[in-house]
N, C-alpha and C positions, 0 to 999 in steps of 0.2 A: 435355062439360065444358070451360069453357074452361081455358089455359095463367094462368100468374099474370099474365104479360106483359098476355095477352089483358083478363083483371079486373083488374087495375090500371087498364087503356086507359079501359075500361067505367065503371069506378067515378070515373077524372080526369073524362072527361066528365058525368057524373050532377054531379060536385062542381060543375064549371065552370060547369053549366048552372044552379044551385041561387046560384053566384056571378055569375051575372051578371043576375039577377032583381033582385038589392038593389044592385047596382054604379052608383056615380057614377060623375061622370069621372074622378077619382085611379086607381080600378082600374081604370078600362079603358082608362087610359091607361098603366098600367103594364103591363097586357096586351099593348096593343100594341106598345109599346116593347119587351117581352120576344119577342114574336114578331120585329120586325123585324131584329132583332139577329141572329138566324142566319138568315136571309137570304142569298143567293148576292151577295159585294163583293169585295174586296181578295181577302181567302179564302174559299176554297170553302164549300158549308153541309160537304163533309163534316169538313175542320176544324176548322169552328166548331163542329159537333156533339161532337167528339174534345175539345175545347179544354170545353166546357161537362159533358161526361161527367167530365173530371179536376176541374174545380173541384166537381161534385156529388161525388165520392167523397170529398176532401178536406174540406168541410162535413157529410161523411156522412150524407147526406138520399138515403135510398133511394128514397124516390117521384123524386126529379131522378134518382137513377142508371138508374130502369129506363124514364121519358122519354126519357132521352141513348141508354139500350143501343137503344132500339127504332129511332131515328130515324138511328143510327148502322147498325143492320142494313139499314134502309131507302135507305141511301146508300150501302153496300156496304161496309163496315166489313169488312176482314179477320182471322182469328185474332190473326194478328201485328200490327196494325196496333191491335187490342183491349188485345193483354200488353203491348205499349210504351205504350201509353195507361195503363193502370191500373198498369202499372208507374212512371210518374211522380207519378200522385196517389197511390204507396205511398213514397214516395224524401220527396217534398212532406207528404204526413200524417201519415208513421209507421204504426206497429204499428199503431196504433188501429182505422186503415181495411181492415184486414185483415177483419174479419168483414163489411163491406160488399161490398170485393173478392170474396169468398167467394160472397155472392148476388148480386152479377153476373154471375160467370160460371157459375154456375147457371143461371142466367134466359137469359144467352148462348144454354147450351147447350139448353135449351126454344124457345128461338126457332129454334135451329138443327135442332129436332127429335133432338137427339142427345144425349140425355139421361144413355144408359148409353157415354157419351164413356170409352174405355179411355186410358190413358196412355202413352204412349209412351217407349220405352227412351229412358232417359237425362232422362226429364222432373221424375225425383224425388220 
């Protein structure tokens, strides 16, 4: 059975592919334009992965948060490098983002295979 991460992936693609059957050029041009944007430039993609993960939590759009978690794991995203991230789309969105926050790092911890993640003293 796959992970959620994994059927999310499954299901973007099935959607994309169902989108780009009836797609002119406005959406495929926004397509591309969204792909080339994280792109290796100025900043690294893992940045701009980092940088587009806070603005999804902060718009609170779960399908971008768990694109950004994935592609951030795929770039080598560390814990800490994750808490500081989602720590400022929680500072930037408020409380609200919190239940987002919540199944990210869930979904983190499924991509990390460590699902039954203990807490560690002094984590609160």
């Amino acid at each position: 059975m796959p992970s959620k991460i994994e059927a999310f992936q499954q299901e973007r693609e099935r959607l994309n592919d169902i989108v780009m059957k009836y797609a002119g050029t406005g959406i495929k041009r926004f397509y591309n334009l969204d792909w080339q944007v994280y792109r290796e430039g100025a900043l690294p993609v893992k940045t701009k992965e980092l940088l587009g993960l806070v603005a999804s939590l902060v718009l609170r759009c779960d399908d971008c948060i768990f694109f950004h978690l994935a592609r951030c794991k795929e770039e080598g995203v560390t814990d800490v490098e994750l808490e500081e991230t989602l720590n400022i789309g929680l500072i930037v969105g408020g409380s609200i983002t919190i239940p987002h926050m919540r199944r990210a790092l869930a979904a983190w911890d499924e991509m990390k295979g460590d699902v039954a993640r203990q807490k560690e003293p002094g984590d609160g």
